[in-house]
PDB file of N, CA, C and O in Angstrom, chain B, residues numbered from 101:
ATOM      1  N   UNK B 101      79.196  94.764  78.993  1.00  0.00           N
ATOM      2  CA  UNK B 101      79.489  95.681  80.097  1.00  0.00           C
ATOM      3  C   UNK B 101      80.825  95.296  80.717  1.00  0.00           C
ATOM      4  O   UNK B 101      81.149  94.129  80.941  1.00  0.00           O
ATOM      5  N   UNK B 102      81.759  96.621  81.040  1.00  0.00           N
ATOM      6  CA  UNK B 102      83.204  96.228  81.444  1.00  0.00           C
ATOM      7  C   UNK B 102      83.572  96.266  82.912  1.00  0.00           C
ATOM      8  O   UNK B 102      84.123  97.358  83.049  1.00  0.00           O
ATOM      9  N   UNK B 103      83.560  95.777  83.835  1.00  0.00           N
ATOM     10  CA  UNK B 103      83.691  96.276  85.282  1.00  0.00           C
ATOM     11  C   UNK B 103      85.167  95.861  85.508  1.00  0.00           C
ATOM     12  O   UNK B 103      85.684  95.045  86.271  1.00  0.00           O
ATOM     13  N   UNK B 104      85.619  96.633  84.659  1.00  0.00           N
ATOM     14  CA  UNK B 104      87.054  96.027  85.146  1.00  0.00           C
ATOM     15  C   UNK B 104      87.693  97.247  85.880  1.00  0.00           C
ATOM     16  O   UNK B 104      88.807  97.081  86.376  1.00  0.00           O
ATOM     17  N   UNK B 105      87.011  98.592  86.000  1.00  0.00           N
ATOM     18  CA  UNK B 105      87.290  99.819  86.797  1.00  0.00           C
ATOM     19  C   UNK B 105      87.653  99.832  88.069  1.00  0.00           C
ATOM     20  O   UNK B 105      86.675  99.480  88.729  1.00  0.00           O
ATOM     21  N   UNK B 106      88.444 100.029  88.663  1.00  0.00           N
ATOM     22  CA  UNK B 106      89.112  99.890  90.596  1.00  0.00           C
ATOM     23  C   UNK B 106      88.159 100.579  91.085  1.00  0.00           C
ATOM     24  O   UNK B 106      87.559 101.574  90.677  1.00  0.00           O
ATOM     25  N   UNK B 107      88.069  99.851  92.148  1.00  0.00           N
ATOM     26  CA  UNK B 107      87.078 100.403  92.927  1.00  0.00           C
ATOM     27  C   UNK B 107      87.650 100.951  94.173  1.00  0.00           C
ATOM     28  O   UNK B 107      88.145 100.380  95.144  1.00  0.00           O
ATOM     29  N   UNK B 108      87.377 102.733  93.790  1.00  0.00           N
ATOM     30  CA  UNK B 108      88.442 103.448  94.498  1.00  0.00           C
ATOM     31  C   UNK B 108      88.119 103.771  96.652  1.00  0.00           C
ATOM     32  O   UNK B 108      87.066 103.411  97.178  1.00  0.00           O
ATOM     33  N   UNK B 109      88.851 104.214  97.168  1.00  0.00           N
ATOM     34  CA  UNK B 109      88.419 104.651  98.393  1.00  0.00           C
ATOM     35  C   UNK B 109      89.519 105.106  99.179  1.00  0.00           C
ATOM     36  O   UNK B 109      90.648 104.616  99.208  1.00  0.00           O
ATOM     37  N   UNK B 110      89.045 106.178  99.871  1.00  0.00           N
ATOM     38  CA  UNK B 110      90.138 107.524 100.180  1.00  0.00           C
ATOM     39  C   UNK B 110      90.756 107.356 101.757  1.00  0.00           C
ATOM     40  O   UNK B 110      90.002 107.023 102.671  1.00  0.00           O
ATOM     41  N   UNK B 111      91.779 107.543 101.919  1.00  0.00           N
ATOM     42  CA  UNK B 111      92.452 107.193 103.395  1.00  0.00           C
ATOM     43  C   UNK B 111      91.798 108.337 103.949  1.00  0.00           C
ATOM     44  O   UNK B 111      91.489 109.403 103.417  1.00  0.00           O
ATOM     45  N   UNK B 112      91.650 107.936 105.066  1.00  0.00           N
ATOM     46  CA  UNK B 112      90.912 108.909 106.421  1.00  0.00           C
ATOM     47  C   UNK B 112      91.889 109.874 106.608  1.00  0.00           C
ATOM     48  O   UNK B 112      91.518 111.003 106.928  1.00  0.00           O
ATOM     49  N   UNK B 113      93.336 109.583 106.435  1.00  0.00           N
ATOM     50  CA  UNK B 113      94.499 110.407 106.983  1.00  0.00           C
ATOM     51  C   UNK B 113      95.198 111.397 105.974  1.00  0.00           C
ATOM     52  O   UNK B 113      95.267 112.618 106.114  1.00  0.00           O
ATOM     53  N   UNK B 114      95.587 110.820 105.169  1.00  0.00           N
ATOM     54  CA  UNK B 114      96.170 111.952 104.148  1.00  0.00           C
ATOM     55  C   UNK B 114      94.697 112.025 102.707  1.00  0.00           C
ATOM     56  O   UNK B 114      94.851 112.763 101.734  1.00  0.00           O
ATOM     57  N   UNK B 115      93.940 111.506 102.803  1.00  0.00           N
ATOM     58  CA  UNK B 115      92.414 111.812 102.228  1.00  0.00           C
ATOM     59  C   UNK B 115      92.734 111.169 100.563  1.00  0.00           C
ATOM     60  O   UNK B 115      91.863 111.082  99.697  1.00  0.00           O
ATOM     61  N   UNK B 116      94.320 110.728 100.372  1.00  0.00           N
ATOM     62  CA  UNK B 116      94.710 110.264  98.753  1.00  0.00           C
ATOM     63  C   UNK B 116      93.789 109.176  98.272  1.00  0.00           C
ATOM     64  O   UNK B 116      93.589 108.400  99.207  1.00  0.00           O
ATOM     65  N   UNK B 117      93.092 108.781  97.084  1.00  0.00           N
ATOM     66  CA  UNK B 117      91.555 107.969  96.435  1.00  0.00           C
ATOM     67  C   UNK B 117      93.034 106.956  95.924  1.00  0.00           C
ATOM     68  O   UNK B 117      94.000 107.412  95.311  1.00  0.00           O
ATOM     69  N   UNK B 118      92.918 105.980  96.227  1.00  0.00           N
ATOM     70  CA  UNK B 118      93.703 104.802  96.028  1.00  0.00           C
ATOM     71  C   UNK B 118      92.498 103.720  95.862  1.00  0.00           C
ATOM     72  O   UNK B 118      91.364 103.766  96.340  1.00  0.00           O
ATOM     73  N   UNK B 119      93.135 102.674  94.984  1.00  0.00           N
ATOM     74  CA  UNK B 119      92.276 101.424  94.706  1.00  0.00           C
ATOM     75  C   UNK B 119      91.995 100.532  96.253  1.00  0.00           C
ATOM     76  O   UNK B 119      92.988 100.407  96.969  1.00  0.00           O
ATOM     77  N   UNK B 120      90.935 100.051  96.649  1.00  0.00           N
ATOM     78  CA  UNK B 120      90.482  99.889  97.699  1.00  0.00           C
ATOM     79  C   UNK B 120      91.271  98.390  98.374  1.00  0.00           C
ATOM     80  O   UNK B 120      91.114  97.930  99.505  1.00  0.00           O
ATOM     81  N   UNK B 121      92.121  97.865  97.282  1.00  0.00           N
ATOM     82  CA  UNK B 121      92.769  96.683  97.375  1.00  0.00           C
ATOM     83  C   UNK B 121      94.310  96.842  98.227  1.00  0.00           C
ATOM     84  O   UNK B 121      94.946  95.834  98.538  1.00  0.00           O
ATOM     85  N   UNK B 122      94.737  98.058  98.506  1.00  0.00           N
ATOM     86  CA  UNK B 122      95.911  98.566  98.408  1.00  0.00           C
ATOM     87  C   UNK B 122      95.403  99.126 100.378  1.00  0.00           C
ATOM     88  O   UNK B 122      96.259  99.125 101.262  1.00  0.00           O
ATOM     89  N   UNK B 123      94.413  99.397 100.557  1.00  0.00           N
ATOM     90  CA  UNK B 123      94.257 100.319 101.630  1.00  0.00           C
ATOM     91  C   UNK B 123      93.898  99.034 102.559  1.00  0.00           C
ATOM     92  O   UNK B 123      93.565  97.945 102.091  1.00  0.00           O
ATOM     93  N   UNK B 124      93.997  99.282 103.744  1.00  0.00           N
ATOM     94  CA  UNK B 124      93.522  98.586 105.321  1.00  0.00           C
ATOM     95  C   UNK B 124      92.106  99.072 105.381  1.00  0.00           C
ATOM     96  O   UNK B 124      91.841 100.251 105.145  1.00  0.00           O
ATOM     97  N   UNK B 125      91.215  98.212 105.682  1.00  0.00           N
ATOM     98  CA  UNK B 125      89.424  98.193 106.265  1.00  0.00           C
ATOM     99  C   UNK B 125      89.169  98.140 106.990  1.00  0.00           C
ATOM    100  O   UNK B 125      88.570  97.082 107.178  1.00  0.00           O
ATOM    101  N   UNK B 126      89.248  98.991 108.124  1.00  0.00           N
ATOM    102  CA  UNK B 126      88.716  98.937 109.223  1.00  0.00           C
ATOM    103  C   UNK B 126      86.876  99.088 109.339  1.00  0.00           C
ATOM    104  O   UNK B 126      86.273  99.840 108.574  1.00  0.00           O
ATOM    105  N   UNK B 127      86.236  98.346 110.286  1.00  0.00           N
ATOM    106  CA  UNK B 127      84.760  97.836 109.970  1.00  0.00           C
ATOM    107  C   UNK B 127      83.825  98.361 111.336  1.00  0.00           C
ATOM    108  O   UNK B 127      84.075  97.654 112.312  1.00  0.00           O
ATOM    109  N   UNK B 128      83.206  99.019 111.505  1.00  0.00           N
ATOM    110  CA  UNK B 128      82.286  99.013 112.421  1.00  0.00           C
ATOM    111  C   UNK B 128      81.229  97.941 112.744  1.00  0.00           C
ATOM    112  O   UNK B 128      80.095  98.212 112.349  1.00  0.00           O
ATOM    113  N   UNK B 129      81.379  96.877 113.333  1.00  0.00           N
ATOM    114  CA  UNK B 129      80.173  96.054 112.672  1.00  0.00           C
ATOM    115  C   UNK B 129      79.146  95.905 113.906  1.00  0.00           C
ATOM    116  O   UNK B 129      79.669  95.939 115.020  1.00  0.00           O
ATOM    117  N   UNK B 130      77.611  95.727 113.838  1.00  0.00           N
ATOM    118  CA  UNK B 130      76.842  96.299 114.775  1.00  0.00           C
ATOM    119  C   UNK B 130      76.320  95.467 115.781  1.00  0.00           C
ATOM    120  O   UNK B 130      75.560  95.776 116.698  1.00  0.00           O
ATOM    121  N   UNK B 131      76.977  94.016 115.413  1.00  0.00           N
ATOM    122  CA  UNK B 131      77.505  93.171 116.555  1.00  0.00           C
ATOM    123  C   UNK B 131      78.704  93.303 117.416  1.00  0.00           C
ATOM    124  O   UNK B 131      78.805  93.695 118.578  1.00  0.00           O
ATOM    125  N   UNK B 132      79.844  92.759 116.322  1.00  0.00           N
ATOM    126  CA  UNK B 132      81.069  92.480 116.991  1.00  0.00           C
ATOM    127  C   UNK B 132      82.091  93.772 117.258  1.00  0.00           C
ATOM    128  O   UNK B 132      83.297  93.533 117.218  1.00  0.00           O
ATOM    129  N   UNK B 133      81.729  94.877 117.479  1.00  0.00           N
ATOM    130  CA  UNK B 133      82.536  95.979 117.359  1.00  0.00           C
ATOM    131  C   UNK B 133      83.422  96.534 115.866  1.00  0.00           C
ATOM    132  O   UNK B 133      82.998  96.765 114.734  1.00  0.00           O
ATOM    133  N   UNK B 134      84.864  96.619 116.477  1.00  0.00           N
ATOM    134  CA  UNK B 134      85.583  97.448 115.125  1.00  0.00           C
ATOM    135  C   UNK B 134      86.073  96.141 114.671  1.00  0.00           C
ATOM    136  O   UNK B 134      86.764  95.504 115.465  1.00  0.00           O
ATOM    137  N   UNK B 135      85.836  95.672 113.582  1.00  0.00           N
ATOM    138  CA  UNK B 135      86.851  95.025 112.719  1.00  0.00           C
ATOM    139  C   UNK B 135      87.824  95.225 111.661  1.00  0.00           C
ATOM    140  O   UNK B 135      87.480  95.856 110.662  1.00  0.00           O
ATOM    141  N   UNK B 136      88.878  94.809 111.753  1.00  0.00           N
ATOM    142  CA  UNK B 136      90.000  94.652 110.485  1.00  0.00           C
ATOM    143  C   UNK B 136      89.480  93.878 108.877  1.00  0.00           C
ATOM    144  O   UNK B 136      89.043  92.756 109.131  1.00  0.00           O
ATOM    145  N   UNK B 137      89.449  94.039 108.069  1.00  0.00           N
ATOM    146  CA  UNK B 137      89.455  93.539 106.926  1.00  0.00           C
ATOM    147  C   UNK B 137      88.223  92.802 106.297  1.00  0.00           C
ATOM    148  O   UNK B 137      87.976  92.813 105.091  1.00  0.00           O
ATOM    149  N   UNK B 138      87.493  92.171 107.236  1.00  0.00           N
ATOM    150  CA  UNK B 138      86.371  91.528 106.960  1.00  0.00           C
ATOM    151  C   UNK B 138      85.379  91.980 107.624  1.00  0.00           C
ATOM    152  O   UNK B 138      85.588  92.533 108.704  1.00  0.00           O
ATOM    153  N   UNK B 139      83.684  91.794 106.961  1.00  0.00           N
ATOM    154  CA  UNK B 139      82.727  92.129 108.153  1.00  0.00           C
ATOM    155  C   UNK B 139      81.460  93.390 107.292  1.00  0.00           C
ATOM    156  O   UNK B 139      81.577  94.177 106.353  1.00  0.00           O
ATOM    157  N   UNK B 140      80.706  93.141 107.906  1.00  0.00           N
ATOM    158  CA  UNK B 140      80.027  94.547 106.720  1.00  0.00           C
ATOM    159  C   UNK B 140      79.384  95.288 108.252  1.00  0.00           C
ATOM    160  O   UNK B 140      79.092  94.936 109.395  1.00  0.00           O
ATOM    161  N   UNK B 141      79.399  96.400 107.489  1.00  0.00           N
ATOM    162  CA  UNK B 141      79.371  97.826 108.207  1.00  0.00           C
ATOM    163  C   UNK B 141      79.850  99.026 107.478  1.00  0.00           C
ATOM    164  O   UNK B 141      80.353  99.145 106.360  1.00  0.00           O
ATOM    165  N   UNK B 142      79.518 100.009 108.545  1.00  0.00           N
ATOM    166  CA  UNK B 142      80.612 101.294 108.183  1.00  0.00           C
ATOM    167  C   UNK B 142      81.904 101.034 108.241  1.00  0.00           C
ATOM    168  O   UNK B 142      82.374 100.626 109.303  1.00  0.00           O
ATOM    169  N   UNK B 143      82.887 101.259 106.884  1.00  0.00           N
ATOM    170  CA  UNK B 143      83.802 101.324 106.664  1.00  0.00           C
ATOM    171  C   UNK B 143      84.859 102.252 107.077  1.00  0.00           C
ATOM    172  O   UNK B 143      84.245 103.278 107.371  1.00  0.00           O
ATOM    173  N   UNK B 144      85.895 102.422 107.230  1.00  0.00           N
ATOM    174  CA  UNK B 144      86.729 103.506 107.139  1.00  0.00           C
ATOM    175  C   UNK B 144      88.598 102.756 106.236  1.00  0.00           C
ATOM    176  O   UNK B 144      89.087 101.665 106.531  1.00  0.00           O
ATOM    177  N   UNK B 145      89.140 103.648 105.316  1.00  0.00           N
ATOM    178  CA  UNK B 145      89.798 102.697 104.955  1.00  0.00           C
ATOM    179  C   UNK B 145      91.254 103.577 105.204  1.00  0.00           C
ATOM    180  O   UNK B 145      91.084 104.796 105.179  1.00  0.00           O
ATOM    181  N   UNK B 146      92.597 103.135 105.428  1.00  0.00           N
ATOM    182  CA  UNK B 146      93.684 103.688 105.820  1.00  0.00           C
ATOM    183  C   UNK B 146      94.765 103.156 104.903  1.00  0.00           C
ATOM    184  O   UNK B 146      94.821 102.040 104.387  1.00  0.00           O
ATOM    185  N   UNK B 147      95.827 104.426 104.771  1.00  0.00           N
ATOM    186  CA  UNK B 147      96.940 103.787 103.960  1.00  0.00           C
ATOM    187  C   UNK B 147      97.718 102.998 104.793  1.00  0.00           C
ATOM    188  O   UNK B 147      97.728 103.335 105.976  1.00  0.00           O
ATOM    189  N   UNK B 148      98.605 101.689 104.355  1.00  0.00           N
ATOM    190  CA  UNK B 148      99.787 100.866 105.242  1.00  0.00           C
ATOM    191  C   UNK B 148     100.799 101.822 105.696  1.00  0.00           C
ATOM    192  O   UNK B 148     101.927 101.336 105.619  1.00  0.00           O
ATOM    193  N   UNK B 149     100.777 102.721 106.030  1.00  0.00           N
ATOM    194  CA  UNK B 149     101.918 103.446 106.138  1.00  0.00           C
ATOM    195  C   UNK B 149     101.755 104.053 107.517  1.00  0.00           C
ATOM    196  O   UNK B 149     100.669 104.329 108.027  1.00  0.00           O
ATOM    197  N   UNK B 150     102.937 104.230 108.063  1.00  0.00           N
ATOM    198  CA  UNK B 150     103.211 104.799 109.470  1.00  0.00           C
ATOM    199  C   UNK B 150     102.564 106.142 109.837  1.00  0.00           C
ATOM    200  O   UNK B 150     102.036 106.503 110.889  1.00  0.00           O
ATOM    201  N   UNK B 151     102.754 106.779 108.668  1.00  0.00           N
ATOM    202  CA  UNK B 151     102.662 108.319 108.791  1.00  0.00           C
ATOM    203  C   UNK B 151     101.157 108.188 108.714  1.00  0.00           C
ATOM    204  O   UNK B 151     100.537 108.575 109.704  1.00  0.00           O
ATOM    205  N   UNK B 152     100.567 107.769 107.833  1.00  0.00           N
ATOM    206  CA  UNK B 152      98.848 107.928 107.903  1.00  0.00           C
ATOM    207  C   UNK B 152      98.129 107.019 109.171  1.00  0.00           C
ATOM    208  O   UNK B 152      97.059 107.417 109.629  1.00  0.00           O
ATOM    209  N   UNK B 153      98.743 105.838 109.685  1.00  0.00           N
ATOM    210  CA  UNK B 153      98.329 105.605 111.370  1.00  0.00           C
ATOM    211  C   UNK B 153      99.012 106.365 112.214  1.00  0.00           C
ATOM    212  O   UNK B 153      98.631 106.100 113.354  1.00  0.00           O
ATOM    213  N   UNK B 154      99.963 107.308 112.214  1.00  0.00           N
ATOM    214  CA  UNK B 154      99.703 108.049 113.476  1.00  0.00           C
ATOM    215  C   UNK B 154      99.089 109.541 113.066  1.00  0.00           C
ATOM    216  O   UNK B 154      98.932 110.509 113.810  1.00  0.00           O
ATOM    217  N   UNK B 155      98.840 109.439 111.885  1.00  0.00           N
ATOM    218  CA  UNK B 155      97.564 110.902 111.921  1.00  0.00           C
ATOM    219  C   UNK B 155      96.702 110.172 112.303  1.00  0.00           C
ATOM    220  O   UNK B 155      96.405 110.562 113.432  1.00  0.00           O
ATOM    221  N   UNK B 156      95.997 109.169 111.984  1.00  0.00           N
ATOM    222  CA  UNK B 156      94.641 108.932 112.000  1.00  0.00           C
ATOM    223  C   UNK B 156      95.093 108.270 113.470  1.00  0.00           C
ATOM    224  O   UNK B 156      94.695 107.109 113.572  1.00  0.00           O
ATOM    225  N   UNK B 157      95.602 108.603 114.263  1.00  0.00           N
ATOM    226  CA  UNK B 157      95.452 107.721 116.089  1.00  0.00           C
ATOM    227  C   UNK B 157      95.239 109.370 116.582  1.00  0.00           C
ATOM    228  O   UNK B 157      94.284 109.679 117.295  1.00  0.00           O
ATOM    229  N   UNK B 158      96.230 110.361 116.120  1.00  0.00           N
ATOM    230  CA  UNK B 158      96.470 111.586 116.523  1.00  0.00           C
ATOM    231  C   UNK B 158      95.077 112.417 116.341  1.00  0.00           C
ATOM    232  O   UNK B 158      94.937 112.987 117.423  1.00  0.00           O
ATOM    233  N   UNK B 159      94.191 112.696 115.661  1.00  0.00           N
ATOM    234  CA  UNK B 159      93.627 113.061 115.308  1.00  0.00           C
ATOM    235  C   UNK B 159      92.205 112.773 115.023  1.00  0.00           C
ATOM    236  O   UNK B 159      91.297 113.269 114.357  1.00  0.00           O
ATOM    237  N   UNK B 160      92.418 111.624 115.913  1.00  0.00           N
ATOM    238  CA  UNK B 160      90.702 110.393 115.867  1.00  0.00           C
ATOM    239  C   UNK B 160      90.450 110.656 114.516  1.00  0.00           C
ATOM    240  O   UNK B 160      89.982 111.780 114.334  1.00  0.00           O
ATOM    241  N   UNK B 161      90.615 109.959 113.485  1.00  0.00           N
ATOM    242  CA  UNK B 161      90.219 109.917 112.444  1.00  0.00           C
ATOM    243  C   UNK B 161      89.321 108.401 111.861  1.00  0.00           C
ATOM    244  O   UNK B 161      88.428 108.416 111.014  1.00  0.00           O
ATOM    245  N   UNK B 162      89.820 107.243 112.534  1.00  0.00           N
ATOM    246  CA  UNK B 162      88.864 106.451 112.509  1.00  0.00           C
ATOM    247  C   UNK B 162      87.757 106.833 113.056  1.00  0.00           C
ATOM    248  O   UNK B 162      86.770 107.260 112.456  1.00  0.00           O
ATOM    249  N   UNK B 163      87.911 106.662 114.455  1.00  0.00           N
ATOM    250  CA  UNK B 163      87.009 107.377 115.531  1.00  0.00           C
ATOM    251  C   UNK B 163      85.898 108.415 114.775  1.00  0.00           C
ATOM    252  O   UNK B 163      84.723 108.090 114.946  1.00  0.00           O
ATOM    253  N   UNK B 164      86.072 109.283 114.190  1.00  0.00           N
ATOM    254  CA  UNK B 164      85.263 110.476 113.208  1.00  0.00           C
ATOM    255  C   UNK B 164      84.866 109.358 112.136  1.00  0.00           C
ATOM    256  O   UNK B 164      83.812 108.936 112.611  1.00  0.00           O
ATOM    257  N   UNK B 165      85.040 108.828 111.277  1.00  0.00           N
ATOM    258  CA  UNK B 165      84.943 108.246 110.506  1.00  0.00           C
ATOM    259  C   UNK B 165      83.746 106.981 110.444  1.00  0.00           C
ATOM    260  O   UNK B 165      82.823 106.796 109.650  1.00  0.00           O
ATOM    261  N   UNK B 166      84.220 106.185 111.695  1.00  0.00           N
ATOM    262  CA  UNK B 166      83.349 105.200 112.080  1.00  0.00           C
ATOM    263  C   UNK B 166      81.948 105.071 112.692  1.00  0.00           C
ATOM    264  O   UNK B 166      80.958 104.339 112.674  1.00  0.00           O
ATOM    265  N   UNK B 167      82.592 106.586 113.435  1.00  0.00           N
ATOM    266  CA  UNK B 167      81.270 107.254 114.435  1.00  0.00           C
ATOM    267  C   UNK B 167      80.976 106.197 115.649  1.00  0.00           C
ATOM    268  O   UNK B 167      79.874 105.689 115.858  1.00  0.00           O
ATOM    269  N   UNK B 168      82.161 105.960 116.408  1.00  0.00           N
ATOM    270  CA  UNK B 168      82.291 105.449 117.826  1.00  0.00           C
ATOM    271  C   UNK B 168      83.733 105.575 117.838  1.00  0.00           C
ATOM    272  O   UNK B 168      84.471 106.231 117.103  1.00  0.00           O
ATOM    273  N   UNK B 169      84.132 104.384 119.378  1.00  0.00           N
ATOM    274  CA  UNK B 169      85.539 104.382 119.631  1.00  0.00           C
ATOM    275  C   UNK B 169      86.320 103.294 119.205  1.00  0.00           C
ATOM    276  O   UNK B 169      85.912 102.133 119.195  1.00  0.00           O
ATOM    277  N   UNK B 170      87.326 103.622 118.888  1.00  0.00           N
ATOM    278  CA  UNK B 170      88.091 102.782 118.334  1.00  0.00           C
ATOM    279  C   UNK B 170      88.992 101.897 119.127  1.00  0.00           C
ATOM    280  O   UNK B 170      89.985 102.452 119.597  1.00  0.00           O
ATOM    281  N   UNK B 171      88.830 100.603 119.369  1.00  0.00           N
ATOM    282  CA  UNK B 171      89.848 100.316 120.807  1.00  0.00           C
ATOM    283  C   UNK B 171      91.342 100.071 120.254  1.00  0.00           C
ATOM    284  O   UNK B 171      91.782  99.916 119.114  1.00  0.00           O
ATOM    285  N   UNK B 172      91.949 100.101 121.544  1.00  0.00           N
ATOM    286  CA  UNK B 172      93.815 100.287 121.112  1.00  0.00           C
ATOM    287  C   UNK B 172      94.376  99.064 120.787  1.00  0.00           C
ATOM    288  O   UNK B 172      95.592  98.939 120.644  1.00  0.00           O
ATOM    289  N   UNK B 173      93.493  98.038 120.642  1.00  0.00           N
ATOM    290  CA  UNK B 173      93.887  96.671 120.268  1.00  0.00           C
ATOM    291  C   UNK B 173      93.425  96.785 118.803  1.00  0.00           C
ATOM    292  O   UNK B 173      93.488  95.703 118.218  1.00  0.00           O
ATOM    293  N   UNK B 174      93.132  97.456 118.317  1.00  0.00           N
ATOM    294  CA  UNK B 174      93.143  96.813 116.556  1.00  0.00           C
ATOM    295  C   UNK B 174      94.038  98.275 116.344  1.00  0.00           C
ATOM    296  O   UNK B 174      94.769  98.169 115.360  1.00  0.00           O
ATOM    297  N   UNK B 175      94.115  99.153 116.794  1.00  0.00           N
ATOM    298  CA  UNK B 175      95.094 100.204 115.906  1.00  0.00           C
ATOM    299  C   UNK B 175      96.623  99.360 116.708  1.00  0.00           C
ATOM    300  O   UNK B 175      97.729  99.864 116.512  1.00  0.00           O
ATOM    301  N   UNK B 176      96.506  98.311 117.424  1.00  0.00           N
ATOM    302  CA  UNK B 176      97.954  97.913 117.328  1.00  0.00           C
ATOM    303  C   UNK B 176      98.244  96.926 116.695  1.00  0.00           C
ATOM    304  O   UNK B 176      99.415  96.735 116.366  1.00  0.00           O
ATOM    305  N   UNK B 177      97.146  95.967 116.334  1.00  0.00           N
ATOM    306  CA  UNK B 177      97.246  95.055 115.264  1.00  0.00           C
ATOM    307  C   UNK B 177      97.675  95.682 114.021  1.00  0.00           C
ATOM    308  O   UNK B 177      98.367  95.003 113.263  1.00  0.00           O
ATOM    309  N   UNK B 178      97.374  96.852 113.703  1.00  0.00           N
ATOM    310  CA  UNK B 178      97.495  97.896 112.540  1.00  0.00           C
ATOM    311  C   UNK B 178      98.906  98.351 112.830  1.00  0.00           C
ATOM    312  O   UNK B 178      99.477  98.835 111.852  1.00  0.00           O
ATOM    313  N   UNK B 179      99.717  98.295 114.151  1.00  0.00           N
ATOM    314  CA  UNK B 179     100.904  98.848 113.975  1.00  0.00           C
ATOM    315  C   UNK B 179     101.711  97.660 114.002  1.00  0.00           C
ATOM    316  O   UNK B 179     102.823  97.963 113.571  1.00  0.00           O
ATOM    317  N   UNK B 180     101.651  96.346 114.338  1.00  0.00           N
ATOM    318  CA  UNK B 180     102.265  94.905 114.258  1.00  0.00           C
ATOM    319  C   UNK B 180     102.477  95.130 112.747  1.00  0.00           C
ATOM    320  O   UNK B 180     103.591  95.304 112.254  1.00  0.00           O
ATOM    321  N   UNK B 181     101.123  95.110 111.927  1.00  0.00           N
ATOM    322  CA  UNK B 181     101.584  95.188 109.968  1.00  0.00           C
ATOM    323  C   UNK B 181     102.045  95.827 109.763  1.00  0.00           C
ATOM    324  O   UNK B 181     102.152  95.866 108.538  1.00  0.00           O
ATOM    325  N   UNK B 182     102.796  96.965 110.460  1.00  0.00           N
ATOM    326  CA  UNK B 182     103.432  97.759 109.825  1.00  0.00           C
ATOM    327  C   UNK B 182     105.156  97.657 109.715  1.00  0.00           C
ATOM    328  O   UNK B 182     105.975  98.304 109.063  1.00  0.00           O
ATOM    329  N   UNK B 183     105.285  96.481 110.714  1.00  0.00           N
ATOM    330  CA  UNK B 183     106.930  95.939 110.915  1.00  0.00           C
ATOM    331  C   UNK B 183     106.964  95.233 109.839  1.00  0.00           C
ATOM    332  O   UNK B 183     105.960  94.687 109.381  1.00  0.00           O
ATOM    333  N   UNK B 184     107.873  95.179 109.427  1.00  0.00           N
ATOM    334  CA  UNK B 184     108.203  94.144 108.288  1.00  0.00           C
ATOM    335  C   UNK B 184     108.625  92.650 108.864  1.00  0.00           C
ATOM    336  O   UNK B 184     109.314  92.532 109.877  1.00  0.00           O
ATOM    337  N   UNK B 185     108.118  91.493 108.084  1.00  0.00           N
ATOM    338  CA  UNK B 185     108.119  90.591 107.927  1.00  0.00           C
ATOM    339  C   UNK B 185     109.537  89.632 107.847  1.00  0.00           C
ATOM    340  O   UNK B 185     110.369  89.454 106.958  1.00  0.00           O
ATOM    341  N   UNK B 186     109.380  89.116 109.214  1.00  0.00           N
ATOM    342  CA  UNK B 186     110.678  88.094 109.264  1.00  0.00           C
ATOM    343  C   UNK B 186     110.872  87.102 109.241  1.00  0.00           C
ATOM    344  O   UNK B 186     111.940  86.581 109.560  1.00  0.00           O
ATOM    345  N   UNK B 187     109.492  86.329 108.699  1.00  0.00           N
ATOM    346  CA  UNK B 187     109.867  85.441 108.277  1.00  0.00           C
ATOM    347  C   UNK B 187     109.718  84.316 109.500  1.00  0.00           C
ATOM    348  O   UNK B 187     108.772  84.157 110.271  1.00  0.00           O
ATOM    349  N   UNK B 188     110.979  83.589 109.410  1.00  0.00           N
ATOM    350  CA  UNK B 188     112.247  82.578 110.305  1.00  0.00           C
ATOM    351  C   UNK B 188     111.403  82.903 111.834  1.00  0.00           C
ATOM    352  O   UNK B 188     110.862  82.210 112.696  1.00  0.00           O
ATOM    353  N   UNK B 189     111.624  84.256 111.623  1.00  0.00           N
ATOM    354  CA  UNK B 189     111.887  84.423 113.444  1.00  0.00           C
ATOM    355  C   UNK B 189     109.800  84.378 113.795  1.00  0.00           C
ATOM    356  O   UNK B 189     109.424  83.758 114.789  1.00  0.00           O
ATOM    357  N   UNK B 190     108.803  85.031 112.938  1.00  0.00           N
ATOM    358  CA  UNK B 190     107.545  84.477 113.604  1.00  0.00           C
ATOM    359  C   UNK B 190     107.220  82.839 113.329  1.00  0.00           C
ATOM    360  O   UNK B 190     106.239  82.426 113.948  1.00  0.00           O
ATOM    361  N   UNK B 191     107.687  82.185 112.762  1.00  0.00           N
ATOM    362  CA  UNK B 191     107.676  80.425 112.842  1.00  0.00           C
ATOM    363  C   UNK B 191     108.032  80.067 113.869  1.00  0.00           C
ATOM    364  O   UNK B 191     107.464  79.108 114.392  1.00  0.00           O
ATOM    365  N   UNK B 192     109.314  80.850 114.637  1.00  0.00           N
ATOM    366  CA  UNK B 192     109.518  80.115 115.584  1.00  0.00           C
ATOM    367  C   UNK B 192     108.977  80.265 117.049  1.00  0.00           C
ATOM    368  O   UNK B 192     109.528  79.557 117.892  1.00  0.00           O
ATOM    369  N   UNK B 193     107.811  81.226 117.523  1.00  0.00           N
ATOM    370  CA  UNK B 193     107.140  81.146 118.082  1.00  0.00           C
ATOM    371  C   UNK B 193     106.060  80.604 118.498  1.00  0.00           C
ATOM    372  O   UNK B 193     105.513  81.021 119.519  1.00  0.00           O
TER     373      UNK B 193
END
């Protein structure tokens, strides 16, 4: 038996079936609220890209997705990854 098949899952925002390795996980979990990347629950999964977090902020699409609210501290952790990486300058904080 071959399981070497991607295991696919569709952005909330532009709806494109991308390999699930490639997309952001946002987690409902039924303790600790919404989580990023780890955690089991209802899922919702998003592309890294600017344009698909501000549909999915614009348009409650986690929010629909998760089936609660989404607080503004992890969709800004979600907009921190979206700056590119400098390296030098977060070490030196």
């Amino acid at each position: 038996m071959n399981d070497a098949r991607p295991v696919l899952r569709r952005c909330v925002a532009c709806r494109e079936l991308l390999d699930r390795s490639l997309l952001w996980r946002v987690i409902r979990d039924h303790r600790d609220g919404v989580l990023l990347d780890q955690g089991m629950g209802r899922s919702a999964y998003l592309c890294p890209q600017e344009s698909c977090l501000e549909e999915a902020q614009r348009r409650k699409r986690l929010q629909k997705a998760l089936r609660c609210q989404v607080p503004d501290s992890v969709l800004e952790v979600l907009r921190e990854r979206l700056k590119p990486d400098t390296g030098s300058d977060a070490e030196a904080r």
